[in-house]
N, C-alpha and C positions, 0 to 999 in steps of 0.2 A: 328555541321554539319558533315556528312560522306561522303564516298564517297565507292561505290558500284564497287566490281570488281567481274566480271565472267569468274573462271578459267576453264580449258580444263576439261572435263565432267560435265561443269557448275553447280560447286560448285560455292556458293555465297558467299565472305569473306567482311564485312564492316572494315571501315578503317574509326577511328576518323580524322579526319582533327585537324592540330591546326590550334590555330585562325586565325594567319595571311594567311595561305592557305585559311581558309574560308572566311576573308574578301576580300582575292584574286579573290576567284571566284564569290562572291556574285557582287562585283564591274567589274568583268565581263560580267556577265549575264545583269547587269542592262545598262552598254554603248553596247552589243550588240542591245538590246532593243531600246533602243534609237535611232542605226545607223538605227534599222530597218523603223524607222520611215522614214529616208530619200529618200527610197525605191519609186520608180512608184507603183502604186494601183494594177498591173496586178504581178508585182516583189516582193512584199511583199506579197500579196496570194500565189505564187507556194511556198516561202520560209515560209510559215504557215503552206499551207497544208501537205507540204514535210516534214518539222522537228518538225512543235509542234505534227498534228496529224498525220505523220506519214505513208503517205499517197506514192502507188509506183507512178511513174511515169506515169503508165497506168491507173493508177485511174484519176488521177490529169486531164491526155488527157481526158476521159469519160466525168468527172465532167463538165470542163470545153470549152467542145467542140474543143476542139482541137487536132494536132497533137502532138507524141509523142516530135518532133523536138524542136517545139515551147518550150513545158515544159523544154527541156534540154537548151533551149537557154534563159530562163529565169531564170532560176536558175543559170548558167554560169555568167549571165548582175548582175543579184541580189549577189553574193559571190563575185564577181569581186570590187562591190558599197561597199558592209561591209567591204571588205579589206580595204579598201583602207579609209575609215569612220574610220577605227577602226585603224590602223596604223600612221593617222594624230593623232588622238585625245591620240595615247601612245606618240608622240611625244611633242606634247602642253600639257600631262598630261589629265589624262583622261576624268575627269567633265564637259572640251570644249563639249563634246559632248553629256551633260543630260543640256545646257545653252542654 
């Protein structure tokens, strides 16, 4: 695994990872995943379209028929839910929350 940095004139320099960083972040990606599940159905879409696809806040309003406000407050309730999923589950260690 690497991990990709973009420096100032966005040069692109990779960067091996050692293993334990990678199984660092692989086992992070997969309890965020998880937390996401905990998510309301309306909280877990802004938090899809926002970060997997990438989506601005005025698309998300478009899409969704809504106001801009609403997107910001759903994303706010949704990161507020992960922290807090995600912070319990480093405390109990983290697999409480792929159980």
């Amino acid at each position: 695994m690497y991990e990709i940095q973009i420096t100032e004139g966005f040069n692109i320099k990779r960067r091996t990872l050692a293993p334990d960083e990678a199984l660092e972040r692989k086992e992070l990606r997969q309890n965020i995943m998880a937390a996401i599940k905990f998510l309301s159905k309306k909280n877990r879409l802004a938090i899809s379209l926002h970060y997997l696809d990438e989506m601005s806040y005025q698309e998300m309003a478009n899409l969704l028929k809504v106001s801009i406000s609403t997107i910001e407050g759903r994303l706010y309730r949704a990161r507020k839910k992960l922290n807090q999923k995600i912070s319990r589950g480093i405390g109990k260690g983290m697999r409480s929350l792929r159980e």
